[in-house]
C-alpha positions as CSV (number, residue, x, y, z in Angstrom):
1,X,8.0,9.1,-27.6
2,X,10.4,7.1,-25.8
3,X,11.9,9.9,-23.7
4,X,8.5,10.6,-22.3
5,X,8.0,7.5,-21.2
6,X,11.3,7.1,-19.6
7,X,11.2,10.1,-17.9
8,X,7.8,9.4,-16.7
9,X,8.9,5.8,-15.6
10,X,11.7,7.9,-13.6
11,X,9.2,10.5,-11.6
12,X,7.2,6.9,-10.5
13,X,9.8,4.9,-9.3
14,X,11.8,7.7,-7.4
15,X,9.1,9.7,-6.8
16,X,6.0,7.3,-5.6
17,X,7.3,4.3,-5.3
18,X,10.4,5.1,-3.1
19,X,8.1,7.4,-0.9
20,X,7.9,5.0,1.9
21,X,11.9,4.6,2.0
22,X,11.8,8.4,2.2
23,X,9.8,8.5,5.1
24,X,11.7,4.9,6.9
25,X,14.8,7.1,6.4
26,X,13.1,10.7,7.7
27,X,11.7,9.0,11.1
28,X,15.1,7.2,11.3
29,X,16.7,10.6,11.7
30,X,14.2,12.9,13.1
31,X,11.6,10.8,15.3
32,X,11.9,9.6,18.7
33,X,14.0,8.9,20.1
34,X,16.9,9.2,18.3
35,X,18.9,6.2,18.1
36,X,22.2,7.5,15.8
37,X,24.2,4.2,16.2
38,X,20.9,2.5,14.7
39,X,20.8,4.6,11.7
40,X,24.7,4.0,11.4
41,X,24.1,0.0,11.1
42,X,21.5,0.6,9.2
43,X,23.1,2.9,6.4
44,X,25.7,0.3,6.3
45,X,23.8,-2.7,5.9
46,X,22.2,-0.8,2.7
47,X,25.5,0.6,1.6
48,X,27.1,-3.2,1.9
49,X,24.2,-4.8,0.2
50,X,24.5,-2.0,-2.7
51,X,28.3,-2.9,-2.8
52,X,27.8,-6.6,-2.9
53,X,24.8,-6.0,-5.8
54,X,27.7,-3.6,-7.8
55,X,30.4,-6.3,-7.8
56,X,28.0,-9.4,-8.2
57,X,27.1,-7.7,-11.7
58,X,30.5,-6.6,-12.3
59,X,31.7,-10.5,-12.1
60,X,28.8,-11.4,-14.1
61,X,29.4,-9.0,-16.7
62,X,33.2,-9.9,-16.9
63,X,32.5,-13.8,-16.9
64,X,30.1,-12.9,-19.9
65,X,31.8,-11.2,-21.3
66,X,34.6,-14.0,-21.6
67,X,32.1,-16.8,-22.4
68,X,30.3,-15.0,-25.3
69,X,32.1,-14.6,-28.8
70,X,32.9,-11.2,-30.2
């Protein structure tokens, strides 16, 4: 039952929910006109942000890790 609904959560979140990022990231690259060094800053400011988020639970795990007996 749980794989179901897992896989159902999945299809919604990447699927319906993400649609408007989709289409952000489709006019980005295809509308006009076509600013490239735009779309540059902008990838990067989401690719730093997903960096920061990826070693801000890193240190959290770690420092939990530490703090919580085995």
């Amino acid at each position: 039952m749980a794989h179901e609904t897992i896989h159902l959560g999945l299809y919604v979140i990447f699927g319906i929910i993400m649609l408007p990022v989709y289409v952000m990231i489709l006019g980005w690259l295809i509308g006009k006109p076509r600013n490239y060094r735009g779309v540059a800053i902008a990838f990067g400011y989401i690719g730093g942000f997903i960096v920061l988020i990826i070693a801000g639970l890193l240190v959290v795990g770690l420092v939990t890790s530490m703090l919580t007996p085995y």
